[in-house]
C-alpha positions as CSV (number, residue, x, y, z in Angstrom):
1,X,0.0,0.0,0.0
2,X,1.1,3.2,-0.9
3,X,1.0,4.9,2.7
4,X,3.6,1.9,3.9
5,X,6.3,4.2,2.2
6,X,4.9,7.4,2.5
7,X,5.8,7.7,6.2
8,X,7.4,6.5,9.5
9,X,5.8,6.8,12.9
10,X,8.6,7.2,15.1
11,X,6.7,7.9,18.3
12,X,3.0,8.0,19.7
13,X,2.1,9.9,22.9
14,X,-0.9,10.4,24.6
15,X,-1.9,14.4,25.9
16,X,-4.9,15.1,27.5
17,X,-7.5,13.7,25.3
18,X,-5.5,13.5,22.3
19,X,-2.9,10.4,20.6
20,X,0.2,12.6,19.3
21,X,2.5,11.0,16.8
22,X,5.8,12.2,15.9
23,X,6.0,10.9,12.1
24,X,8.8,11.5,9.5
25,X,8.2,11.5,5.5
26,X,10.2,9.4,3.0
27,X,11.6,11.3,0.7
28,X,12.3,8.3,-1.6
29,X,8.4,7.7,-1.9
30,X,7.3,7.0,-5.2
31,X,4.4,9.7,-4.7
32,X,7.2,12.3,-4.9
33,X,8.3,11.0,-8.5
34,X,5.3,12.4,-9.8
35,X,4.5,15.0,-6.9
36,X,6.8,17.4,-7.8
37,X,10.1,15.7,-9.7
38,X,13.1,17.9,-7.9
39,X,10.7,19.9,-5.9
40,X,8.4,17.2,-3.7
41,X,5.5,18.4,-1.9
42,X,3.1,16.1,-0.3
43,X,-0.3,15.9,-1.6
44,X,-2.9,16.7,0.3
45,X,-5.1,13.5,-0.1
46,X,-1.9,11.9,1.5
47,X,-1.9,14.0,3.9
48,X,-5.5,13.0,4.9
49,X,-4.6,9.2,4.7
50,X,-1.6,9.9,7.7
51,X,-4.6,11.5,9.5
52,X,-6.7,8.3,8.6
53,X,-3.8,5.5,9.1
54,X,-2.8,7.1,12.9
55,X,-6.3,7.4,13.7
56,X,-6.7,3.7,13.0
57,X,-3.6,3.2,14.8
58,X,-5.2,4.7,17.7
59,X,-8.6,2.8,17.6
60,X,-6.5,-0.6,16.6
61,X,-9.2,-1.1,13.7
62,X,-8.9,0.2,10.5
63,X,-10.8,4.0,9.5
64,X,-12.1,5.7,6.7
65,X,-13.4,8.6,6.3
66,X,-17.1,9.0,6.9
67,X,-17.3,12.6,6.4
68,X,-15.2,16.1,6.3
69,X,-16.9,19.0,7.8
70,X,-13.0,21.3,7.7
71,X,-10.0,20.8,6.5
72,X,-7.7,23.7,6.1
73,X,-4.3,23.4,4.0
74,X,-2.4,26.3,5.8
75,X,1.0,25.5,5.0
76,X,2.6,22.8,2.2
77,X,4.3,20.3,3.4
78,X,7.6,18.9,1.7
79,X,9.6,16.1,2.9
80,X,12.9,18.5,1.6
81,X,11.8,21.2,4.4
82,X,9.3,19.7,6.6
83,X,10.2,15.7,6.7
84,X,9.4,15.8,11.1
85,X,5.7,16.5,11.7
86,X,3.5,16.2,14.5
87,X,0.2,14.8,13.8
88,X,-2.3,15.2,16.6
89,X,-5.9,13.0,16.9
90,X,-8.5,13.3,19.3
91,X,-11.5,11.0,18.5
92,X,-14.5,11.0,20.4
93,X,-17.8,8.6,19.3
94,X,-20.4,9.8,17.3
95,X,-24.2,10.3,17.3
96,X,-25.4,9.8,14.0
97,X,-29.4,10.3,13.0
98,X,-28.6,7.9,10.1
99,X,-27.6,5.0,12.0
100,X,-24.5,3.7,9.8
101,X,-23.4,0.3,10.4
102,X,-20.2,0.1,11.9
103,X,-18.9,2.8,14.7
104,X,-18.2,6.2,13.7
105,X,-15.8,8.6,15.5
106,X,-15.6,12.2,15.4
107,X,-12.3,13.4,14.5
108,X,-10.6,16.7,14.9
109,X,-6.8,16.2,14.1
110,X,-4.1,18.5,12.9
111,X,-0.3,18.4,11.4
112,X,2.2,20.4,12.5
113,X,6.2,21.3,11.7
114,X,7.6,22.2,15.0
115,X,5.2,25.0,15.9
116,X,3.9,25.6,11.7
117,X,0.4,23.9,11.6
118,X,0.1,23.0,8.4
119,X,-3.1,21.1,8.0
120,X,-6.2,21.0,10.5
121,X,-9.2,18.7,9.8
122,X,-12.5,18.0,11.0
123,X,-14.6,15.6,10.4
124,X,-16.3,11.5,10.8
125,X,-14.4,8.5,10.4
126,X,-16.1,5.0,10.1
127,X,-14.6,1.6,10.4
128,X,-14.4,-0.4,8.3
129,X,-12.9,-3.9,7.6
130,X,-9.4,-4.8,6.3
131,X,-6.1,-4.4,7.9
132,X,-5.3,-1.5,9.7
């Protein structure tokens, strides 16, 4: 999968009601080859899926996303000037009137380059089934 090389967790922490994970890009991803040749930067949608895949990390069952109410691209993100970044989840269940099958979690996450937010999200996720 394509997010297996995208990314490294090198740390998970837990702050108040939020999972923090201390992640580091690959510069030698093949999304940079065609994202930008000589000058990378990290598409958004795969910023998204790091949100997604340490979300899941932190339920321990595999996410997807149910729904995005925010998501704000204030800063881009390069793994030439910004490989370290901080991505902080805080999940909390949800109350659905539609009644889904399958849990659903709110989700308000960000990712940040020392103190640089450069993405904030908010949104649903829903399990689903699969490997996490």
């Amino acid at each position: 999968m394509w997010i297996d090389n995208y990314f490294t967790i090198n740390r998970k922490s837990r702050i108040e009601n939020a999972d923090i994970y201390d992640v580091e890009l690959n510069p030698d991803s093949e999304i940079y080859k065609g994202h930008f040749p000589g000058e990378p930067v990290s598409p958004g949608v795969c910023s998204i899926g790091m949100i997604v895949a340490c979300a899941s990390r932190s339920i321990g069952s595999p996410l997807e996303i149910h729904k995005i109410s925010r998501c704000r691209f204030l800063s881009v993100i390069s793994p030439q000037n910004k490989p370290d970044l901080q991505i902080r989840i805080e999940l909390t269940d949800a109350v659905l009137a539609d009644k889904k099958p399958g849990k659903v979690y709110q989700i308000e996450a960000s990712i940040k380059h020392k103190e640089l937010v450069c993405l904030s999200l908010k949104g649903e996720l829903a399990e689903r089934s699969g490997e996490v």
